[in-house]
C-alpha positions as CSV (number, residue, x, y, z in Angstrom):
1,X,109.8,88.4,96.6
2,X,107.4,90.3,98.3
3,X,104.6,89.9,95.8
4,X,105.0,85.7,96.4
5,X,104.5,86.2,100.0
6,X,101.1,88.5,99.4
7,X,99.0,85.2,98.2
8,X,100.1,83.0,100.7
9,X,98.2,86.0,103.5
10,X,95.4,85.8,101.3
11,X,95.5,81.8,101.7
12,X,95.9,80.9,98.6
13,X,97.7,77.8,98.3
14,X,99.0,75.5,94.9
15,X,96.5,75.3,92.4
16,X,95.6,78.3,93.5
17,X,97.9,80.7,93.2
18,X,98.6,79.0,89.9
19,X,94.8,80.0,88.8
20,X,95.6,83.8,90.0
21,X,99.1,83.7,88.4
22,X,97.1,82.6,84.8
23,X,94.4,85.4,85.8
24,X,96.7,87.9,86.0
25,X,98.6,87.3,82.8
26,X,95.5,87.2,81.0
27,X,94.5,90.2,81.9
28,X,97.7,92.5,81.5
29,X,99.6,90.5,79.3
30,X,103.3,89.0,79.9
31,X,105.1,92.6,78.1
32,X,102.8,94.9,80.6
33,X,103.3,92.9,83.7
34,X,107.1,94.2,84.3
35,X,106.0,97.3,83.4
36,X,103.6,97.8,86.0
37,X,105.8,96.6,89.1
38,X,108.3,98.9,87.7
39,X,105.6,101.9,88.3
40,X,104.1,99.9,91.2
41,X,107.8,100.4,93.0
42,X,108.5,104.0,91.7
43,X,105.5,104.8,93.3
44,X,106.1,103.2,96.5
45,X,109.4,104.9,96.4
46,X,107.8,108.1,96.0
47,X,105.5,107.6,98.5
48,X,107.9,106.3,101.3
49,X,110.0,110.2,100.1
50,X,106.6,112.2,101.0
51,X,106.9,110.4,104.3
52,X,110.8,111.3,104.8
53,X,110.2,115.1,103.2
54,X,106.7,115.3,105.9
55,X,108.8,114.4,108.6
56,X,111.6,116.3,108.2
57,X,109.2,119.6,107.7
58,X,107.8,118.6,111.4
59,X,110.9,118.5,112.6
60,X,112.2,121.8,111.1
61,X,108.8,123.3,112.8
62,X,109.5,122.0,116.2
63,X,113.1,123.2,115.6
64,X,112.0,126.3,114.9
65,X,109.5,126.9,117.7
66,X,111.9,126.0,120.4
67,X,114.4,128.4,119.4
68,X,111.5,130.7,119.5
69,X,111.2,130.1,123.1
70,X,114.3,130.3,123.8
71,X,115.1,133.6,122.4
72,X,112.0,135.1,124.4
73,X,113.0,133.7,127.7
């Protein structure tokens, strides 16, 4: 759903997204195309994990250095 929405930013409109859409499957072929969204959302996935595992390692740091001034109060 979020791949329609993407041309319609760029401004393409009707015969022209229709062009892009014949591009596209001329270049990767109709058997790859599925293929690469599946990768193209793993590694979104993956990415949007890096974010979760970064923050949580922030938070574990600032976790950690206010107990550390606690204990030497």
């Amino acid at each position: 759903m979020t791949l329609l929405l993407i041309p319609l930013f760029l401004g393409l409109r009707g015969p022209q997204l229709i062009i892009a859409a014949l591009v596209i499957l001329l270049l990767f072929g109709a058997n790859k195309i599925p293929a690469l969204m599946r990768n193209l959302g793993k590694g979104v996935h993956s990415f949007k994990q890096g974010i979760e595992d970064a923050k949580e390692e922030m938070n574990k740091e600032v976790k950690k250095s206010d107990s550390d001034k606690t204990e030497q109060s």
